[in-house]
C-alpha positions as CSV (number, residue, x, y, z in Angstrom):
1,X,46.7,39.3,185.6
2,X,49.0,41.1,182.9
3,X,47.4,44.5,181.7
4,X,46.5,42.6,178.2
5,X,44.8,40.0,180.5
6,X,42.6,42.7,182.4
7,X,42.2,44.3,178.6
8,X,40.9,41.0,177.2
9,X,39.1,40.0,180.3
10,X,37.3,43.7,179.7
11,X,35.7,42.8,176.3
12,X,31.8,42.4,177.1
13,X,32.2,38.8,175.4
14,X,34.6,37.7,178.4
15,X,32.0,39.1,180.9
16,X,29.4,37.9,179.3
17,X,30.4,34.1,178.9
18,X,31.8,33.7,182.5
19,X,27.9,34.4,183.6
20,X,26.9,32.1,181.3
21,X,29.1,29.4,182.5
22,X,27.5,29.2,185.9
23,X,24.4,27.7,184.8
24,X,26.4,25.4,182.7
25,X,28.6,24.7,185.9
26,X,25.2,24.1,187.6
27,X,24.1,21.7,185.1
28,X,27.4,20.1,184.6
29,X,27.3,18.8,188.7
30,X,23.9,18.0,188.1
31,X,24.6,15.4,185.8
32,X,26.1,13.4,188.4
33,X,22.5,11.7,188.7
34,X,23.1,10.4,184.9
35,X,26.7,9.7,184.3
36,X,27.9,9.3,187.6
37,X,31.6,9.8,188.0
38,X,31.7,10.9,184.2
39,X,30.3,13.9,185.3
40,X,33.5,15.3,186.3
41,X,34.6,15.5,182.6
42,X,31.6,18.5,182.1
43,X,32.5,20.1,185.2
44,X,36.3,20.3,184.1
45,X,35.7,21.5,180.2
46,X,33.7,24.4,182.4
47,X,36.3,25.2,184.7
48,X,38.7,25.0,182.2
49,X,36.9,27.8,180.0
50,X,36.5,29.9,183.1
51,X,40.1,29.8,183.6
52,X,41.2,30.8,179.5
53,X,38.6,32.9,179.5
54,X,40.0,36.2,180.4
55,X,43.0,35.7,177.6
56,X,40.4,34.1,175.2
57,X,38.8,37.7,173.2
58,X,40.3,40.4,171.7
59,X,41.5,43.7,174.4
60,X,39.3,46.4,175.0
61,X,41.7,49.8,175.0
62,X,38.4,52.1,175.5
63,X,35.6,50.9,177.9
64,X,32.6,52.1,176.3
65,X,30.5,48.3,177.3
66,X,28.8,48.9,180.6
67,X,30.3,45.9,181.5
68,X,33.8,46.9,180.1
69,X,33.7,50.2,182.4
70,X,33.0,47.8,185.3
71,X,36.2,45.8,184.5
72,X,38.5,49.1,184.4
73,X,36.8,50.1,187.7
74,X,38.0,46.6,189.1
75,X,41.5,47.1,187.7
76,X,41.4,50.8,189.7
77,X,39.7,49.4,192.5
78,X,42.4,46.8,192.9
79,X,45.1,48.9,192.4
80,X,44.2,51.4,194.5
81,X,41.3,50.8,197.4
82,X,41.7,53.5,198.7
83,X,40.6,55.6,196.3
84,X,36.9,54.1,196.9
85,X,34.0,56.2,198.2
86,X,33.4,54.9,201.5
87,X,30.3,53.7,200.2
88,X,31.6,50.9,198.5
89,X,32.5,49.3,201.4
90,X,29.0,49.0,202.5
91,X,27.7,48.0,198.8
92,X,30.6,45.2,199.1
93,X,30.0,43.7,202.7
94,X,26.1,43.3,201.0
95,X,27.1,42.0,197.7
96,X,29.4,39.3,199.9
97,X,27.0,38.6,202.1
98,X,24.5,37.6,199.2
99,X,26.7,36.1,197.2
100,X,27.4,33.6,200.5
101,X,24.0,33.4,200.9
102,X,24.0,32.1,197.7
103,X,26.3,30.0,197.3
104,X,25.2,28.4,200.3
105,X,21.3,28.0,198.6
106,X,23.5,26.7,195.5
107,X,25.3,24.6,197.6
108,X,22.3,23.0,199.1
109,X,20.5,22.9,196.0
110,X,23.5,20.5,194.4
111,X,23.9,18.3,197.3
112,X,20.0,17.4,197.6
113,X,19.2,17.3,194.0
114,X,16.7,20.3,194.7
115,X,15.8,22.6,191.8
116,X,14.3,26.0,194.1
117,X,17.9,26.7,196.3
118,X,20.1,25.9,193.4
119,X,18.0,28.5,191.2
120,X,17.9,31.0,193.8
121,X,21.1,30.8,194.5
122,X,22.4,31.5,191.4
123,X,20.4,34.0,191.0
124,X,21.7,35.6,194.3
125,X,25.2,35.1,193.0
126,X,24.1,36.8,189.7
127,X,22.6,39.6,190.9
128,X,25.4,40.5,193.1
129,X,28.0,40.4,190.5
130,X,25.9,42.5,188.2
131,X,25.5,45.0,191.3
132,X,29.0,45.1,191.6
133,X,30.0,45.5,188.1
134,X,27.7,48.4,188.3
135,X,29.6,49.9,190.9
136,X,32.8,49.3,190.0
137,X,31.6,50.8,186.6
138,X,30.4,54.3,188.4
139,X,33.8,54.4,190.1
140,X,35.4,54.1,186.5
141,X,33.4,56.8,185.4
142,X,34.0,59.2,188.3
143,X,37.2,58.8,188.2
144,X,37.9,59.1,184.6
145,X,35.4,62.3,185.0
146,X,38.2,63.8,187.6
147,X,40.7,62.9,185.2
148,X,39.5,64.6,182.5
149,X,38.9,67.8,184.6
150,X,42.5,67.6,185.7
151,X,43.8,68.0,182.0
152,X,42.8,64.4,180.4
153,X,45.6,61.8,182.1
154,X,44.2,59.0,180.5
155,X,41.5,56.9,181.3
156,X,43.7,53.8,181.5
157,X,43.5,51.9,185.1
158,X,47.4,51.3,184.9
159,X,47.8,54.8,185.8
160,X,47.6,56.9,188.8
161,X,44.5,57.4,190.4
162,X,42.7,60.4,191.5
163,X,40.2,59.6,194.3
164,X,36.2,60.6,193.0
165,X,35.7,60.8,196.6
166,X,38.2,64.1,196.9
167,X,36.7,65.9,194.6
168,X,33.3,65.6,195.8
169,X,31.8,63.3,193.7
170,X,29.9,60.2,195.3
171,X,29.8,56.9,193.6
């Protein structure tokens, strides 16, 4: 994405909405049991919102939103993994490994027309995006705490980054 794209993408409306769209996503395949075929035409109006929505609000230039600072810390992370806290790693193989766990439980759930595994499988997928939002968002913070010790660089994620984990602070 552009740097206006990951600015837009930041606003806690575009976070926001794209959790929102997985139980409408859910919903959208379960209606295959009432309009058969015509179901598809649900399931693409939500995929197509999911792909305009990080262009779709206005750019966040200072991410105050908890879920704005996990956005810039995405943008850093991306840019730069190796400026993560070993840590992360860990936090990440879990977060996959629930997320797989759920989407396999969602998975299930939608094929077999069974309410528990599709709900707790969302839920699984939730959870671990708002886990790693949170972390993402501590690594923004860290490292925009390093950068203001270092004589205020800018907190933008297009810049250089200064590793948290050098200067002692754990995420």
């Amino acid at each position: 994405m552009s740097e206006l794209a990951w600015r837009r993408h930041a606003n806690p409306w575009s976070v926001w909405t794209r959790f929102a769209a997985l139980p409408l996503l859910v919903a959208a395949i379960w209606s295959r049991v009432w309009f058969g075929w015509w179901a598809l035409a649900p399931v693409a109006v939500v995929m197509l919102w999911l792909w305009r929505n990080p262009h779709a609000f206005a750019p966040i230039d200072e991410p105050v939103a908890w879920s704005s600072r996990g956005i810039y810390g995405e943008r850093l992370w991306l840019g730069d993994r190796s400026a993560m806290p070993a840590g992360f790693a860990v936090v990440q193989r879990i977060w996959v490994l629930g997320a797989l766990a759920g989407l396999g439980l969602l998975g299930w759930g939608l094929i077999a027309l069974q309410p528990w595994p599709a709900v707790f499988g969302m839920v699984l997928i939730v959870y671990g995006q708002l886990w790693r939002i949170d972390r993402l968002g501590m690594f923004y913070d860290a490292v925009s705490a390093v950068r203001e010790r270092s004589g205020g660089a800018g907190n933008r994620p297009s810049q250089t980054t200064s590793s948290p984990s050098q200067s002692g602070d754990d995420v």
